[in-house]
C-alpha positions as CSV (number, residue, x, y, z in Angstrom):
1,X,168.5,144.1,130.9
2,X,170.3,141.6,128.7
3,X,168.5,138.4,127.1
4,X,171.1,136.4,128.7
5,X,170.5,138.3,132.6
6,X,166.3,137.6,131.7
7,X,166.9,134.0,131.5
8,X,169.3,133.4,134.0
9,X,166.7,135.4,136.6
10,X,164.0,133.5,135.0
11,X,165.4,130.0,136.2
12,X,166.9,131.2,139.4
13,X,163.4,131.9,140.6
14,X,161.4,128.5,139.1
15,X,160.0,129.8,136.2
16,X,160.2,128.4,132.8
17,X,161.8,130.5,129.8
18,X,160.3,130.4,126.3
19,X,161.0,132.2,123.2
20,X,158.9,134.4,121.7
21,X,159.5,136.2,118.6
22,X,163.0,136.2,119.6
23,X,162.2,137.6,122.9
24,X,162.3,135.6,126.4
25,X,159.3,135.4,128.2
26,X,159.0,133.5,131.7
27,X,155.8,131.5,132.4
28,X,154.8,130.2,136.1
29,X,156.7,126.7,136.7
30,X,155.0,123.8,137.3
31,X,156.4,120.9,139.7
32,X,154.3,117.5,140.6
33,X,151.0,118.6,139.0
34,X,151.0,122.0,140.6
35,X,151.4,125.6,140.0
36,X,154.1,127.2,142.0
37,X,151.6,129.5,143.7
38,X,148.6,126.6,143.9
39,X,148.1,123.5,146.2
40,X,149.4,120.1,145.6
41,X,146.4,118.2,144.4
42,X,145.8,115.1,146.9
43,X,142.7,113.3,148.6
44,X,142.5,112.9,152.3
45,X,140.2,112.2,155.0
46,X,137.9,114.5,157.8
47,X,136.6,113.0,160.8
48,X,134.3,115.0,162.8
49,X,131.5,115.0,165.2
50,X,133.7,112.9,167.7
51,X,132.2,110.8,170.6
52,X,132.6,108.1,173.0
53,X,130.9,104.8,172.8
54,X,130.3,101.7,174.4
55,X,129.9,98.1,172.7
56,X,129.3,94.8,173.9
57,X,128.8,91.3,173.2
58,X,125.4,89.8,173.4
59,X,126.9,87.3,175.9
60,X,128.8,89.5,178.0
61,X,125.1,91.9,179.2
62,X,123.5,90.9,182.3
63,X,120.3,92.9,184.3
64,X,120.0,91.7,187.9
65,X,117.7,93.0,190.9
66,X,116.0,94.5,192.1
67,X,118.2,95.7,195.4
68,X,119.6,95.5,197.8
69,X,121.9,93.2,196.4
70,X,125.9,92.3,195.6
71,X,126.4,91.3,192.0
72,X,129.2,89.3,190.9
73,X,130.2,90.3,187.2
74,X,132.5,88.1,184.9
75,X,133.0,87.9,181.5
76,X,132.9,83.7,180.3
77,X,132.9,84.1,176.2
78,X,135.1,84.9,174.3
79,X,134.3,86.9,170.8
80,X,134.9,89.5,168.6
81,X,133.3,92.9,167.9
82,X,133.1,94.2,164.7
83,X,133.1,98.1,163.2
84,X,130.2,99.9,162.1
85,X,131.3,102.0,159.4
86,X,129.8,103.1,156.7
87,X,131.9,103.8,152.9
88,X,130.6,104.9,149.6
89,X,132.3,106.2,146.4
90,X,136.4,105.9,146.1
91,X,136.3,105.6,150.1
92,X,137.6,103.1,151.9
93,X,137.2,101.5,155.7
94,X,141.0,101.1,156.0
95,X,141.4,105.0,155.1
96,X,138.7,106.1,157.1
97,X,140.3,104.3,160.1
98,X,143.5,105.5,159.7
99,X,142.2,109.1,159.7
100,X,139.8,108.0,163.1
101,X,143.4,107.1,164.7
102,X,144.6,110.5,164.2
103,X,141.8,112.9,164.9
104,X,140.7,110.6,167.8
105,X,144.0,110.1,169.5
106,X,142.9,106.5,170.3
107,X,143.7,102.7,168.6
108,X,140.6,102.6,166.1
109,X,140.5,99.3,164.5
110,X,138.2,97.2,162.7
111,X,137.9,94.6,165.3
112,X,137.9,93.9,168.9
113,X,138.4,90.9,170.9
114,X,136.7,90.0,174.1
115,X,138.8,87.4,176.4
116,X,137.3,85.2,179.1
117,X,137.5,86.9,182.7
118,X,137.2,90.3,183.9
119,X,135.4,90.1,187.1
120,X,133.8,92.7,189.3
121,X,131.3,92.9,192.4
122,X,129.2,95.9,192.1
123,X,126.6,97.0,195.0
124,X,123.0,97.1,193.6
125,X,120.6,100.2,195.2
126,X,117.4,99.3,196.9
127,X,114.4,99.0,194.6
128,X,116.6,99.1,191.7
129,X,118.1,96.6,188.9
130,X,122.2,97.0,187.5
131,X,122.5,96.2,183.9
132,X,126.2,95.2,183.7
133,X,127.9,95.2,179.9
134,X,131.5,94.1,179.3
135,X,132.8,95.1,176.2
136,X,134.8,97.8,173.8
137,X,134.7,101.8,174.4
138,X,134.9,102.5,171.0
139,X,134.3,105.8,168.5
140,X,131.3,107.2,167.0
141,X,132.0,110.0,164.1
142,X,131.3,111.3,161.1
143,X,133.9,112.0,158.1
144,X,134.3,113.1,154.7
145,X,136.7,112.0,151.4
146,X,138.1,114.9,149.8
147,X,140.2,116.1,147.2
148,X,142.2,119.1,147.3
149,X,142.6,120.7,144.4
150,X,145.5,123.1,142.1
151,X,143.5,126.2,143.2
152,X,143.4,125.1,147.2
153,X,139.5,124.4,146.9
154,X,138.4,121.1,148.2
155,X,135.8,119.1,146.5
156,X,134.2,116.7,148.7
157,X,133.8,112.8,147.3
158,X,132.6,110.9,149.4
159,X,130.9,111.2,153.4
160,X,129.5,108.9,156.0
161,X,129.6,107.7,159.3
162,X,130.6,105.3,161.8
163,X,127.8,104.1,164.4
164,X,130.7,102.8,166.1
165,X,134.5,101.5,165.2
166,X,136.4,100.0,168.5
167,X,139.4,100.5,170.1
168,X,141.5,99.0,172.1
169,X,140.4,100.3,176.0
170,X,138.0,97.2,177.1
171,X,135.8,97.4,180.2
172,X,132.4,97.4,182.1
173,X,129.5,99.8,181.7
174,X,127.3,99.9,184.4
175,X,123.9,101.8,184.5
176,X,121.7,101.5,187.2
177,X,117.8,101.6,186.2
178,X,114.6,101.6,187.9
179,X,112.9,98.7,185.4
């Protein structure tokens, strides 16, 4: 093979030429901080450990009984519910949100409002009491802050949790107790 046909192979499949002693040699190519066969170093987020909560306002709970007994439910002040998220390190509650919206499928946001209205009857059972909530059914999860690095290894930066982040699906929670 001619020096000539060596280079031109060389850059028709990404690799670097260099002379050596008057010989061509080809070295692995590099493109964006990466080697052609490695992993594009970034950072992203995890979210795991996935649940369903709800969260309400302090104003918007009521416990009535015992039954037999109609209740009449309504929601009459406004507010605003606020995340519980943890972040440490080079994480941030904006990223970790933005991941929740994706692994969840649901609106995570940092906030919730709660508007005046919403009213329900609900039947209460004899001998026992209906704790009515109105408020935000919400995620609870845990994730993780991680960088991926050239040789496709990940090296964990930061982790937490969130107690609970809303979103935007809004109703009652009713749970019927003995006390």
């Amino acid at each position: 093979m001619s020096t000539g046909h060596f280079a031109a192979r060389a850059a028709a499949v990404g690799t670097g030429v260099v002379v050596l002693g008057g010989l061509l040699a080809a070295t692995p190519a590099t493109a964006g901080g990466r080697v052609a066969t490695g992993c594009p170093v970034e950072r992203n987020y995890a979210v795991t450990s996935i649940s369903t909560v709800h969260h309400s306002l302090a104003s918007a709970r009521l416990k009535d009984g015992p039954g037999p007994a109609t209740v009449k439910v309504k929601v009459e002040r406004s507010g605003t519910l606020h995340h519980s998220i943890s972040v440490s390190g080079e994480a941030s509650v904006s990223g970790v949100i933005a991941q929740a919206k994706v692994s969840t499928g649901a609106s995570v946001a940092k906030t919730a409002s709660i508007t005046v209205g919403h009213e329900v009857t609900k039947k209460v059972p004899s001998g026992k009491y209906l704790q009515s909530r109105y408020g935000s059914y919400g995620k609870k999860f845990n994730w993780r802050y991680y960088r991926v690095n050239g040789s496709c290894s990940t090296t964990t930066l930061a982790t937490g949790y969130s107690d609970w982040a809303p979103t935007n699906e809004k109703g009652w929670k009713f749970t019927v107790v003995s006390r």
